[in-house]
PDB file of the backbone (N, CA, C, O) and the ligand in Angstrom, with CONECT records:
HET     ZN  A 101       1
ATOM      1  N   UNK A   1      -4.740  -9.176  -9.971  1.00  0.00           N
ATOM      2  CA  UNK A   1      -3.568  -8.697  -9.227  1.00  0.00           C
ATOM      3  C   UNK A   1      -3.337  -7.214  -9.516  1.00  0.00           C
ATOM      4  O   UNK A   1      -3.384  -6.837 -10.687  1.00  0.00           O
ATOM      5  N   UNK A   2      -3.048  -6.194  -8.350  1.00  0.00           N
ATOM      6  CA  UNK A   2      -3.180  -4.797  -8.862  1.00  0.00           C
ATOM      7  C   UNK A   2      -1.402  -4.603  -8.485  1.00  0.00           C
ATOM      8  O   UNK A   2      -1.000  -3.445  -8.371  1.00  0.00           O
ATOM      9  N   UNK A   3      -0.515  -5.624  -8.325  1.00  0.00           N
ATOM     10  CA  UNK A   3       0.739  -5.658  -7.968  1.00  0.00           C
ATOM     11  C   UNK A   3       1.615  -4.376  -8.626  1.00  0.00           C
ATOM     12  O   UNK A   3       2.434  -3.619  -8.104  1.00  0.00           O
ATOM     13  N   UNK A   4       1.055  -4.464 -10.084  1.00  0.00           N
ATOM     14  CA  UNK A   4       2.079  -3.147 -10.772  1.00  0.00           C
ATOM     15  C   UNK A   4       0.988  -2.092 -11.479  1.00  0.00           C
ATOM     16  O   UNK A   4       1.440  -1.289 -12.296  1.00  0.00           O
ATOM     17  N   UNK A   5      -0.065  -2.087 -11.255  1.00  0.00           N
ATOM     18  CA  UNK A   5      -0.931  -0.876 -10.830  1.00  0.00           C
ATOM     19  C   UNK A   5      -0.181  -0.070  -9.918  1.00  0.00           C
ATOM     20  O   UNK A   5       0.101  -0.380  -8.761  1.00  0.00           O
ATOM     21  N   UNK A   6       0.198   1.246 -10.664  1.00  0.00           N
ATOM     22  CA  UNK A   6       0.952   2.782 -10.050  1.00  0.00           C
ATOM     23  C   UNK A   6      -0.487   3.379  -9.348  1.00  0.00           C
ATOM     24  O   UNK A   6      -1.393   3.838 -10.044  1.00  0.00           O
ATOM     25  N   UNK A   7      -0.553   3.299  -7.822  1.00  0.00           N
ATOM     26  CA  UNK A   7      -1.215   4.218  -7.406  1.00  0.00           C
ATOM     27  C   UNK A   7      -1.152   5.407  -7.359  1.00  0.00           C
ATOM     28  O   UNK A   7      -0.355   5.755  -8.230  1.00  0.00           O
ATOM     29  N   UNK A   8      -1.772   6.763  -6.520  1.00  0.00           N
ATOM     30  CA  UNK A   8      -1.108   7.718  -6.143  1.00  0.00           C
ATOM     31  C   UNK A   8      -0.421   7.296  -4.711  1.00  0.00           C
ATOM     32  O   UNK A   8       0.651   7.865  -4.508  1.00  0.00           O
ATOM     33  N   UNK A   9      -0.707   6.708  -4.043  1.00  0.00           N
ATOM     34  CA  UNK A   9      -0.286   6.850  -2.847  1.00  0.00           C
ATOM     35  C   UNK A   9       1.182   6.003  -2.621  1.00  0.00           C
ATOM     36  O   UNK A   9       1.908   5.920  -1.631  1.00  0.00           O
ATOM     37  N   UNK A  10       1.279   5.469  -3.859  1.00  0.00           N
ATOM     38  CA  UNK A  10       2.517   4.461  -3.795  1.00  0.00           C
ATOM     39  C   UNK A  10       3.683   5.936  -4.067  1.00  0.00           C
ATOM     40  O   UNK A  10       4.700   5.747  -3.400  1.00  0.00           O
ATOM     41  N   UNK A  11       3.698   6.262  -4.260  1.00  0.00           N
ATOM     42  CA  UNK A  11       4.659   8.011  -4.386  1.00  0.00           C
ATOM     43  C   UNK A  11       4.984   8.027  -3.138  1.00  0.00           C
ATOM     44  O   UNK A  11       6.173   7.805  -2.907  1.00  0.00           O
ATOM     45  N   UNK A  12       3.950   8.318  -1.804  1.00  0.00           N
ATOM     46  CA  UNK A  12       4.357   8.331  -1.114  1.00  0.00           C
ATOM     47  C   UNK A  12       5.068   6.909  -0.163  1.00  0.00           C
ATOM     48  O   UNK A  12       5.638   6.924   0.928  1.00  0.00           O
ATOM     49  N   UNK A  13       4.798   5.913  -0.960  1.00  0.00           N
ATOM     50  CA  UNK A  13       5.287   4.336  -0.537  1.00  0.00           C
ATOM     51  C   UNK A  13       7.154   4.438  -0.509  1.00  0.00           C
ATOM     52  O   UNK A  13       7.955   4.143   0.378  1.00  0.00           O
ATOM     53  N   UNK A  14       7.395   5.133  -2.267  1.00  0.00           N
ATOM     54  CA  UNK A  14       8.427   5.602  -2.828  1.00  0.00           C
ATOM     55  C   UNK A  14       9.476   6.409  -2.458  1.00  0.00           C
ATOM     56  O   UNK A  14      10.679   6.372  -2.715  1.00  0.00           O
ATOM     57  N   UNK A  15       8.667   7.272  -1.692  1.00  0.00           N
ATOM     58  CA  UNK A  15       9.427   8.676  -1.161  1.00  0.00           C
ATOM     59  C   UNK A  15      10.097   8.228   0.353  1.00  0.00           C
ATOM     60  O   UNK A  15      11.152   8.709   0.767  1.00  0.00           O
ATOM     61  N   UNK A  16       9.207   7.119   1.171  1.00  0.00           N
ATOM     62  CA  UNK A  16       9.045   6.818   2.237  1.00  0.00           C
ATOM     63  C   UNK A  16      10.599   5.778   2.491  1.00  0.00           C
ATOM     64  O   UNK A  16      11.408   5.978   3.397  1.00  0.00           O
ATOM     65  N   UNK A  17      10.689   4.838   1.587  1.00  0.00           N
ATOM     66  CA  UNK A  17      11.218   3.711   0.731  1.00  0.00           C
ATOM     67  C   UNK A  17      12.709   4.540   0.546  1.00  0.00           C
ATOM     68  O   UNK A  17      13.579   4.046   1.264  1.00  0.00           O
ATOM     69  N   UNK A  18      13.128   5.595  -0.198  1.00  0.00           N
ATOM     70  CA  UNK A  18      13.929   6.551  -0.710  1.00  0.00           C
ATOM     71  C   UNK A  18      15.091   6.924   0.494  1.00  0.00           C
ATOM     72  O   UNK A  18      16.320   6.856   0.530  1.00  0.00           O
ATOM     73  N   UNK A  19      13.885   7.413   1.591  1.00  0.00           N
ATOM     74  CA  UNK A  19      14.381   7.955   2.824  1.00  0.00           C
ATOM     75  C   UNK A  19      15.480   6.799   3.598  1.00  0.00           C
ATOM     76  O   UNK A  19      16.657   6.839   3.957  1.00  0.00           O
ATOM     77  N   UNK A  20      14.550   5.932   3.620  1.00  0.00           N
ATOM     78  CA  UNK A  20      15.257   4.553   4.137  1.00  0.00           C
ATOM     79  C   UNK A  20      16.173   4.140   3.719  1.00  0.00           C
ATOM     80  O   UNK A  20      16.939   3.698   4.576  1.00  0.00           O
ATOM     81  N   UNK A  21      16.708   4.011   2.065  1.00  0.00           N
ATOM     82  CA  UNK A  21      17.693   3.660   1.408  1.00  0.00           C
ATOM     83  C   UNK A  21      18.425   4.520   1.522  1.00  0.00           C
ATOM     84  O   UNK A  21      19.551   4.025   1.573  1.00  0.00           O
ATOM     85  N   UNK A  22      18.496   6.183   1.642  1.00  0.00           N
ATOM     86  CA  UNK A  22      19.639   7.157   2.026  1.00  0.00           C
ATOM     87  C   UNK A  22      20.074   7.063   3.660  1.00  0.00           C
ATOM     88  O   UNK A  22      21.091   7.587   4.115  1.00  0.00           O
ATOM     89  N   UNK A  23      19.131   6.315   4.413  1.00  0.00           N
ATOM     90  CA  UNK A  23      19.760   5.832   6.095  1.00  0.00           C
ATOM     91  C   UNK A  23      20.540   5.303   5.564  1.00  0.00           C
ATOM     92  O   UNK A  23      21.593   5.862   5.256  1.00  0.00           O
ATOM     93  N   UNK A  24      20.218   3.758   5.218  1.00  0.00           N
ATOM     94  CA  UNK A  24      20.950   2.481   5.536  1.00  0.00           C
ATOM     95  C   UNK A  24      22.252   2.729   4.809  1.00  0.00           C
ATOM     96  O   UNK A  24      23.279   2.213   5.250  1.00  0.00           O
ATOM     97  N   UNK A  25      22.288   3.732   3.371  1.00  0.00           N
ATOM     98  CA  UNK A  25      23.493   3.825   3.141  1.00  0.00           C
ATOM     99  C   UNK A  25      24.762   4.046   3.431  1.00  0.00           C
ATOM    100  O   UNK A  25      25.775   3.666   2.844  1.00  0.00           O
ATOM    101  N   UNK A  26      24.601   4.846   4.614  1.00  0.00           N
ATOM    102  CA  UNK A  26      25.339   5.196   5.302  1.00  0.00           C
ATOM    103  C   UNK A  26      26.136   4.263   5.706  1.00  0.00           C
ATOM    104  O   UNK A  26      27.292   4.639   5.897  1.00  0.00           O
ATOM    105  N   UNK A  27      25.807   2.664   5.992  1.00  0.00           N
ATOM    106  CA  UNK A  27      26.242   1.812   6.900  1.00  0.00           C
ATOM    107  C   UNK A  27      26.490   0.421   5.711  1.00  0.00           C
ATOM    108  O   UNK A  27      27.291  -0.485   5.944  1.00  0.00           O
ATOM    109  N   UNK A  28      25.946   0.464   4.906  1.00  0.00           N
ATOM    110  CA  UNK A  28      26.037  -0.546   3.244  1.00  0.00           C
ATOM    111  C   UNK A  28      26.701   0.131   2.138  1.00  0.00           C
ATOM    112  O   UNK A  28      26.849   1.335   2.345  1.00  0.00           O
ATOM    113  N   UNK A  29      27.105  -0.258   1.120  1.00  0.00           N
ATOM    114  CA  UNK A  29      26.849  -0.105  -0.220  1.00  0.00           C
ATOM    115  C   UNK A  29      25.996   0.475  -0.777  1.00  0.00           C
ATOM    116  O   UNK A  29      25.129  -0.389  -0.899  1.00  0.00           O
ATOM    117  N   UNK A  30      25.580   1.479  -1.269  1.00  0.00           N
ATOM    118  CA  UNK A  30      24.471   2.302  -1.915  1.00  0.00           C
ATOM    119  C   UNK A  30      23.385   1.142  -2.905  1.00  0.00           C
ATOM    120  O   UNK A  30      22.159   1.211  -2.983  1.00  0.00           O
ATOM    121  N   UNK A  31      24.444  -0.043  -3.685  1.00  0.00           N
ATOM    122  CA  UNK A  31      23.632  -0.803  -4.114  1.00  0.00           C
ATOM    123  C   UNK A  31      22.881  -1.935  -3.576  1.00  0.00           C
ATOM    124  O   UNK A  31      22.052  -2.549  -4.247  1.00  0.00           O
ATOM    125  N   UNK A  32      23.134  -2.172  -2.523  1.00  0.00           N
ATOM    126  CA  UNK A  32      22.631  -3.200  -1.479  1.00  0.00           C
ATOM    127  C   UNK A  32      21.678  -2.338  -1.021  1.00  0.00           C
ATOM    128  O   UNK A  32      20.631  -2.986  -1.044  1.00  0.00           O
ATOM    129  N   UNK A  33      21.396  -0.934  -0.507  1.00  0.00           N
ATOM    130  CA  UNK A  33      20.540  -0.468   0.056  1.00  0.00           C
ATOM    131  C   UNK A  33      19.034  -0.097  -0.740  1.00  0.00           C
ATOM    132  O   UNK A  33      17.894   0.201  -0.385  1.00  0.00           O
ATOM    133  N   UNK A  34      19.712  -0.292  -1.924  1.00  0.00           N
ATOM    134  CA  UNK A  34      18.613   0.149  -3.177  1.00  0.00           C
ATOM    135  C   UNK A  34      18.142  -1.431  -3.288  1.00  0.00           C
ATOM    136  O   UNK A  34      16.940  -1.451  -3.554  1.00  0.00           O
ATOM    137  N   UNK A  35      18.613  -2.573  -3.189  1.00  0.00           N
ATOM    138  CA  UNK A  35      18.082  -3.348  -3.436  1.00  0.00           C
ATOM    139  C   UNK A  35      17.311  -3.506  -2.377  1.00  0.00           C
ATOM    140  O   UNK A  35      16.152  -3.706  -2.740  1.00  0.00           O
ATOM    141  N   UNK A  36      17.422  -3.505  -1.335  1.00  0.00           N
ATOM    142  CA  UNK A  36      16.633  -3.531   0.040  1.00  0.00           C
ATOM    143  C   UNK A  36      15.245  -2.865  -0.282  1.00  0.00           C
ATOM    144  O   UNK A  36      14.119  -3.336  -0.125  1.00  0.00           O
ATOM    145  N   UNK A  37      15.731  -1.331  -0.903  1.00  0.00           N
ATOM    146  CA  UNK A  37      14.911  -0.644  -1.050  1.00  0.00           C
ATOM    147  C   UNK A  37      13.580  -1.199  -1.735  1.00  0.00           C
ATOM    148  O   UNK A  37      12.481  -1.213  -1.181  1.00  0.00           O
ATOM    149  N   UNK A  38      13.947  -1.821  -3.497  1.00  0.00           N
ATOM    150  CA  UNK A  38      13.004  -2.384  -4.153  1.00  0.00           C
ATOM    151  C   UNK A  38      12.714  -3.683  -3.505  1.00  0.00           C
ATOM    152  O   UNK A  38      11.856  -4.345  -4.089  1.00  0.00           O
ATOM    153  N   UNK A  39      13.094  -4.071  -2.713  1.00  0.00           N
ATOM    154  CA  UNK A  39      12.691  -5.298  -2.153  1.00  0.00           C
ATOM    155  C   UNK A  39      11.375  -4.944  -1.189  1.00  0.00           C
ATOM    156  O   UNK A  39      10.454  -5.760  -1.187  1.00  0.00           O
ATOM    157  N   UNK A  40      11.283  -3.910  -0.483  1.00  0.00           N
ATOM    158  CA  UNK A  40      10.484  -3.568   0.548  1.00  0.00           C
ATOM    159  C   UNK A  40       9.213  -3.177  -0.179  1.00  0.00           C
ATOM    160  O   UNK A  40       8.090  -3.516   0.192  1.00  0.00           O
ATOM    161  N   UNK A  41       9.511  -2.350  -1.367  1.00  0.00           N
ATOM    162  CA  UNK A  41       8.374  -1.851  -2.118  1.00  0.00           C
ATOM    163  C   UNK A  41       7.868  -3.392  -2.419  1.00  0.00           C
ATOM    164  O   UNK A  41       6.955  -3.861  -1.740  1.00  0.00           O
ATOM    165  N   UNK A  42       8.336  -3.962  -3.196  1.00  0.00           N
ATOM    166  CA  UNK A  42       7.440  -5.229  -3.446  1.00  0.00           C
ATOM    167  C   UNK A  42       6.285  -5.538  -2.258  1.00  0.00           C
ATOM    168  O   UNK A  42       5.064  -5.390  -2.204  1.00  0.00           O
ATOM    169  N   UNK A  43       7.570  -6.168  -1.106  1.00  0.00           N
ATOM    170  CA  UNK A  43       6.684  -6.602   0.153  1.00  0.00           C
ATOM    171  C   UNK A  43       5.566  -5.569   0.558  1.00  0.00           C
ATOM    172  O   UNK A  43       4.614  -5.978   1.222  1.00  0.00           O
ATOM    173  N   UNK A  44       5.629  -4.503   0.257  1.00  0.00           N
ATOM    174  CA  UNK A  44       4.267  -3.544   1.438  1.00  0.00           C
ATOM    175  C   UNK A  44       3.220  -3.561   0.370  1.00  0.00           C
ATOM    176  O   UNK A  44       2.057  -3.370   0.725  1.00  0.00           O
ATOM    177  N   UNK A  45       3.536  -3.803  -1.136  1.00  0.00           N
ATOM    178  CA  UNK A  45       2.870  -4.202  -2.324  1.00  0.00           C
ATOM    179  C   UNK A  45       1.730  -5.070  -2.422  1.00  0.00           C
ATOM    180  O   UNK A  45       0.611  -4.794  -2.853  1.00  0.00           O
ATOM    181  N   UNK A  46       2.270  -6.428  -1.848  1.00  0.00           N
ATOM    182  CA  UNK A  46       1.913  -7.755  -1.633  1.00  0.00           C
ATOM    183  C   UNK A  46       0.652  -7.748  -0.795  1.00  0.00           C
ATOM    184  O   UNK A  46      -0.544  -7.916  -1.034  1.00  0.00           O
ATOM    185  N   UNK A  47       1.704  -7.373   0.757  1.00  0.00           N
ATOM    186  CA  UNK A  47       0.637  -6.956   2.177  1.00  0.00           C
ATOM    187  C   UNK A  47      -0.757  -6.494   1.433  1.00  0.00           C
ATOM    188  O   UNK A  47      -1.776  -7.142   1.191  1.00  0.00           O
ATOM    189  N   UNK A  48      -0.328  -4.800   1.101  1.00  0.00           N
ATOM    190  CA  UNK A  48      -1.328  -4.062   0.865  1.00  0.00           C
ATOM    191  C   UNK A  48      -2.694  -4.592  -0.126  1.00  0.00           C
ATOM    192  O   UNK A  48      -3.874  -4.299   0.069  1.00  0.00           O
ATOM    193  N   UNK A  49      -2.103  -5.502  -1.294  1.00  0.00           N
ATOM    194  CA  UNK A  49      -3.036  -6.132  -1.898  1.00  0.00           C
ATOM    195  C   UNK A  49      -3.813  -7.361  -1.358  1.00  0.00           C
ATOM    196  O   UNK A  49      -4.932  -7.723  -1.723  1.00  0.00           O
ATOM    197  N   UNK A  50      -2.897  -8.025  -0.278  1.00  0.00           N
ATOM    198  CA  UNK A  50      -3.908  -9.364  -0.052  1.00  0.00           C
ATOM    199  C   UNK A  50      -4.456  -8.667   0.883  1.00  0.00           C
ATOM    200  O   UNK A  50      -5.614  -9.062   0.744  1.00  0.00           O
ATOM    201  N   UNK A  51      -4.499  -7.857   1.808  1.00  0.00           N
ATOM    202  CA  UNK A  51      -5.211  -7.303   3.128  1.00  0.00           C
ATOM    203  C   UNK A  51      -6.474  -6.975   1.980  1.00  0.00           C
ATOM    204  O   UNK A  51      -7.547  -7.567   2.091  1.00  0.00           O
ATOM    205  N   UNK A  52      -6.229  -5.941   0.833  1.00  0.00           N
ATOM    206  CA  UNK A  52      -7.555  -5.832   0.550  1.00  0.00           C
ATOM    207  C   UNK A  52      -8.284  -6.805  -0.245  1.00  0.00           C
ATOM    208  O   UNK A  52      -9.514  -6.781  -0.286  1.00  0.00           O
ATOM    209  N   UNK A  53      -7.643  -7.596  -0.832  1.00  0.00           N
ATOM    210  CA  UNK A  53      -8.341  -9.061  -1.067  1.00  0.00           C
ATOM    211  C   UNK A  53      -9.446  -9.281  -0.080  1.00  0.00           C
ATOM    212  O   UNK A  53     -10.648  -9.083  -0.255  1.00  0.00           O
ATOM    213  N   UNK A  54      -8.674  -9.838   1.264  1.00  0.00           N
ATOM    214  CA  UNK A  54      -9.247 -10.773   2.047  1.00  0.00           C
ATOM    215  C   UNK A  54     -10.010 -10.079   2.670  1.00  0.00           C
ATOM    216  O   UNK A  54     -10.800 -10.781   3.302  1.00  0.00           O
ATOM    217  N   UNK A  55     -10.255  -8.414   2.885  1.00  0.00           N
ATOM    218  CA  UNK A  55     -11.247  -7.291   3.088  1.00  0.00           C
ATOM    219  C   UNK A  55     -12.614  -7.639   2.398  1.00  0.00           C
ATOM    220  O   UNK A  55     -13.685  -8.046   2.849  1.00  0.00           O
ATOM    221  N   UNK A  56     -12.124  -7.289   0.986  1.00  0.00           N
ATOM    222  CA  UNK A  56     -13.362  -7.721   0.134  1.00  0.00           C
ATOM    223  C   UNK A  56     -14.013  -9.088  -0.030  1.00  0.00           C
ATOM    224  O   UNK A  56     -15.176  -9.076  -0.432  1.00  0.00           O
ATOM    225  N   UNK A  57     -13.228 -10.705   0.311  1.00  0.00           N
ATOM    226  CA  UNK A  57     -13.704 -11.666  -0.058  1.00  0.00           C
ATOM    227  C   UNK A  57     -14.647 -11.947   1.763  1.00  0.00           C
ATOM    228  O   UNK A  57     -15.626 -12.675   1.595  1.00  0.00           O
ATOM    229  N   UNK A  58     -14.485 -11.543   3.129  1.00  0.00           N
ATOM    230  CA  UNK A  58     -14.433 -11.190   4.291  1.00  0.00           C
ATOM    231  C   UNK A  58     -16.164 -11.050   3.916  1.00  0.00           C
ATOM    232  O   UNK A  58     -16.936 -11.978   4.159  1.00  0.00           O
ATOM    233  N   UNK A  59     -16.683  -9.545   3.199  1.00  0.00           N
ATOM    234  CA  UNK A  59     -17.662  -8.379   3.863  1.00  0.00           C
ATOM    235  C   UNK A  59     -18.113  -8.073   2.551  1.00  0.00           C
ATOM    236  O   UNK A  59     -19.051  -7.276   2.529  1.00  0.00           O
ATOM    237  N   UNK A  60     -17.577  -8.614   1.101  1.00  0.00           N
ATOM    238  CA  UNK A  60     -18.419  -7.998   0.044  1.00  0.00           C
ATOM    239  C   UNK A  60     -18.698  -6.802   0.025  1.00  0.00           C
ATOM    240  O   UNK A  60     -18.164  -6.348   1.037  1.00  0.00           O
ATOM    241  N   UNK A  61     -19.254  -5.923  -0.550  1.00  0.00           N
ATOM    242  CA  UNK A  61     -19.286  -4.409  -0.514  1.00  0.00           C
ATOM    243  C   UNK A  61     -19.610  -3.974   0.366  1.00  0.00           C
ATOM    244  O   UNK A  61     -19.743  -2.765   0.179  1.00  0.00           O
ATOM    245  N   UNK A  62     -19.958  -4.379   1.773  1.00  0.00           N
ATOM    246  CA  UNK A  62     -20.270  -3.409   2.977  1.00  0.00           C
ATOM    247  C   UNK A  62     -19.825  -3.107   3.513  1.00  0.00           C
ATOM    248  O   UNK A  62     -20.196  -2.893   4.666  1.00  0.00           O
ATOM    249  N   UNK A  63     -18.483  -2.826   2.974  1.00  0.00           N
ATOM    250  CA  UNK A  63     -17.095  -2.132   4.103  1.00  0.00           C
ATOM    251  C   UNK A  63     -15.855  -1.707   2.963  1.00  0.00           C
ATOM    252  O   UNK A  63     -15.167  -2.415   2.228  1.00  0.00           O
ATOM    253  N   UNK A  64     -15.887  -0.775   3.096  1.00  0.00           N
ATOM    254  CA  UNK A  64     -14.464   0.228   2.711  1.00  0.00           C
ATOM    255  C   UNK A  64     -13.196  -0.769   2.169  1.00  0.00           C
ATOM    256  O   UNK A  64     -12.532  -1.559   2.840  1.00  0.00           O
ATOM    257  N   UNK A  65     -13.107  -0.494   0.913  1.00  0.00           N
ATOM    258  CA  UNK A  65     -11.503  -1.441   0.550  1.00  0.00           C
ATOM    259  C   UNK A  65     -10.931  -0.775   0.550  1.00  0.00           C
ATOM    260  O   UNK A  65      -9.909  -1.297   0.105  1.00  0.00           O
ATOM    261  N   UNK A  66     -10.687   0.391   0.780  1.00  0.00           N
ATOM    262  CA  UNK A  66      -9.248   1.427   1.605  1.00  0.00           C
ATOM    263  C   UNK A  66      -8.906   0.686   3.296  1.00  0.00           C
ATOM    264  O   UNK A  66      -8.118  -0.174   3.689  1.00  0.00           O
ATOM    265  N   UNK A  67      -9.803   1.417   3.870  1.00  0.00           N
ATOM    266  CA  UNK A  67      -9.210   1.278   5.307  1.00  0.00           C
ATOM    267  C   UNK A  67      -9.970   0.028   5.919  1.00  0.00           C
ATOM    268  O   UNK A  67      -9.107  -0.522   6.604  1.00  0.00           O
ATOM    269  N   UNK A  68     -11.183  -0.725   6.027  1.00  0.00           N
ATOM    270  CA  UNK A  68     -11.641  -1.176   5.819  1.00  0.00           C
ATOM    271  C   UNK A  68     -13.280  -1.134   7.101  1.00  0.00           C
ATOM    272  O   UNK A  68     -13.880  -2.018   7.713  1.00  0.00           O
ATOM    273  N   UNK A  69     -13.415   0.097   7.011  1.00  0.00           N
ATOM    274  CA  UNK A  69     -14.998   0.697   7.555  1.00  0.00           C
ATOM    275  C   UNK A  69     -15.893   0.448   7.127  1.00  0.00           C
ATOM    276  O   UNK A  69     -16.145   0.558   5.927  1.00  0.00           O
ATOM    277  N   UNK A  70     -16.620   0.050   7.959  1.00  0.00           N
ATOM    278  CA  UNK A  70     -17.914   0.031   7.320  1.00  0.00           C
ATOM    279  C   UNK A  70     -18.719   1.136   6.346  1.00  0.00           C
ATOM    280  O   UNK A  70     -18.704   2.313   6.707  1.00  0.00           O
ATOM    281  N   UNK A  71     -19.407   0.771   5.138  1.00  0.00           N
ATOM    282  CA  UNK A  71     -20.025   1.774   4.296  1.00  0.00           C
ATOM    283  C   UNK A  71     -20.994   2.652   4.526  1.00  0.00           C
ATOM    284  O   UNK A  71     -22.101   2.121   4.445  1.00  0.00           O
ATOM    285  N   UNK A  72     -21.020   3.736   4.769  1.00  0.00           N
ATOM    286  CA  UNK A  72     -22.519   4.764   5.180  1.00  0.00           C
ATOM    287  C   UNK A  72     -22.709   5.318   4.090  1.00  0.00           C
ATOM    288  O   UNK A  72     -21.726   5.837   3.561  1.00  0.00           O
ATOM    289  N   UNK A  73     -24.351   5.408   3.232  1.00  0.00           N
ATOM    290  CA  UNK A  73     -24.662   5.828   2.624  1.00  0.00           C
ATOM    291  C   UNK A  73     -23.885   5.757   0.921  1.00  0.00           C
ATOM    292  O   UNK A  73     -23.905   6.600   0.024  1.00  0.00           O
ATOM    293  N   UNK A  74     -23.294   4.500   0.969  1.00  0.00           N
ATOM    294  CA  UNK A  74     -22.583   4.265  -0.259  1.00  0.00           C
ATOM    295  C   UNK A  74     -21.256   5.047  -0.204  1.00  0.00           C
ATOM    296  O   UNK A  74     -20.630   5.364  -1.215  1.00  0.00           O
ATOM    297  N   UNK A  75     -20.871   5.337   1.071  1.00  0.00           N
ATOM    298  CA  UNK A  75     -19.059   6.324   1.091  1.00  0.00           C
ATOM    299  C   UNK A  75     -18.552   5.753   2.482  1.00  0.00           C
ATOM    300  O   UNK A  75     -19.238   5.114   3.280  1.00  0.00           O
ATOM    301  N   UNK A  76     -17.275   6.090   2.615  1.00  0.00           N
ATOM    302  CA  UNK A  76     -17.088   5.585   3.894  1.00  0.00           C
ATOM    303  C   UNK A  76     -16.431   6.566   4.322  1.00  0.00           C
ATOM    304  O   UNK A  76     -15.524   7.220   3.806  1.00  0.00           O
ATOM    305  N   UNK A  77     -17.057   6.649   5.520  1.00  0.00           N
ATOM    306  CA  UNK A  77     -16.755   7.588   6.709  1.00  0.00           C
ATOM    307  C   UNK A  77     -15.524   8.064   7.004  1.00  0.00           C
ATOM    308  O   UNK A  77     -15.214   9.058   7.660  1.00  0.00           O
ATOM    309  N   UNK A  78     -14.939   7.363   6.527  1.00  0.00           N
ATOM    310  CA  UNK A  78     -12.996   8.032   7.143  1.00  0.00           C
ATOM    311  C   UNK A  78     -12.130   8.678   5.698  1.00  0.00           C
ATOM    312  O   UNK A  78     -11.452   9.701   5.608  1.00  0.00           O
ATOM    313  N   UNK A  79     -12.514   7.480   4.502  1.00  0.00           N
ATOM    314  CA  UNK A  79     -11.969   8.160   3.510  1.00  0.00           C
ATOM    315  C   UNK A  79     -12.797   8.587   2.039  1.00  0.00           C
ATOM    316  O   UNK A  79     -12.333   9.067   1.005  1.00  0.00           O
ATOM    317  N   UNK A  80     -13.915   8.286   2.320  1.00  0.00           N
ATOM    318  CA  UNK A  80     -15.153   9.042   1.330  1.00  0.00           C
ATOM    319  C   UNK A  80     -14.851   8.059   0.328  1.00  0.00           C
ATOM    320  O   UNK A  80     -15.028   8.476  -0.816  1.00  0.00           O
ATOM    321  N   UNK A  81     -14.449   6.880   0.424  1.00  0.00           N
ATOM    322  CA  UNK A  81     -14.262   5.655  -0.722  1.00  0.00           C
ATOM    323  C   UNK A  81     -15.598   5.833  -1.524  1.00  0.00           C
ATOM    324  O   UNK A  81     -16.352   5.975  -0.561  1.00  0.00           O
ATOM    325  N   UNK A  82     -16.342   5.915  -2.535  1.00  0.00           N
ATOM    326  CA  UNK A  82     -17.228   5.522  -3.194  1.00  0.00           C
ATOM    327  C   UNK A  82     -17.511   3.858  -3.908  1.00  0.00           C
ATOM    328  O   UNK A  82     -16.842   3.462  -4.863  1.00  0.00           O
ATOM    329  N   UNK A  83     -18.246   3.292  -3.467  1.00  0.00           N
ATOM    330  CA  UNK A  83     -18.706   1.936  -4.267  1.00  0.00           C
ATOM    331  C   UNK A  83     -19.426   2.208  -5.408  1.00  0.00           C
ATOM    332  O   UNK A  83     -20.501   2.806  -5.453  1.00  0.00           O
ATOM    333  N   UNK A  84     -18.717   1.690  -6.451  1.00  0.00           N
ATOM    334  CA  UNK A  84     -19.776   1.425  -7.844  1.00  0.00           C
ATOM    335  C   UNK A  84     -20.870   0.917  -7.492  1.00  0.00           C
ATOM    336  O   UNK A  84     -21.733   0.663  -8.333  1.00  0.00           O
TER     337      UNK A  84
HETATM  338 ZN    ZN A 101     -12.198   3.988   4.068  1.00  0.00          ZN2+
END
């Protein structure tokens, strides 16, 4: 499970997440909106890990566990993923 594995890109999950909780505040409780907030991070958490689960259990190493492209030359074409 990579559930509480800190990516880099979860920053921008965070920042994204942040924005949303300073909307909704407007219209809630600041603490209801923060809970919303950590609630959502979980869920796109979840998504993001079983999509690449079922990527990798799918195609085995011949396709990208970022986006999920096919592999050229051991990298993948859209985000230069490297396979061990
Ligand atoms: Zn990729």
């Amino acid at each position: 499970m990579g559930l509480l594995k800190f990516e880099r890109r979860d920053i921008i999950l965070i920042v994204g997440i942040f924005l949303v909780v300073l909307g909704i505040t407007q219209y809630i409780p600041f603490q209801y909106s923060v809970l919303i907030g950590i609630f959502f991070y979980f869920v796109v958490k979840i998504y993001v890990e079983k999509r690449r689960q079922s990527i990798a259990n799918a195609v085995g190493d011949g396709i990208c566990m970022e986006c999920g492209s096919r592999i050229i030359d051991k990298k993948c074409p859209k985000c230069d993923y490297f396979q061990e």
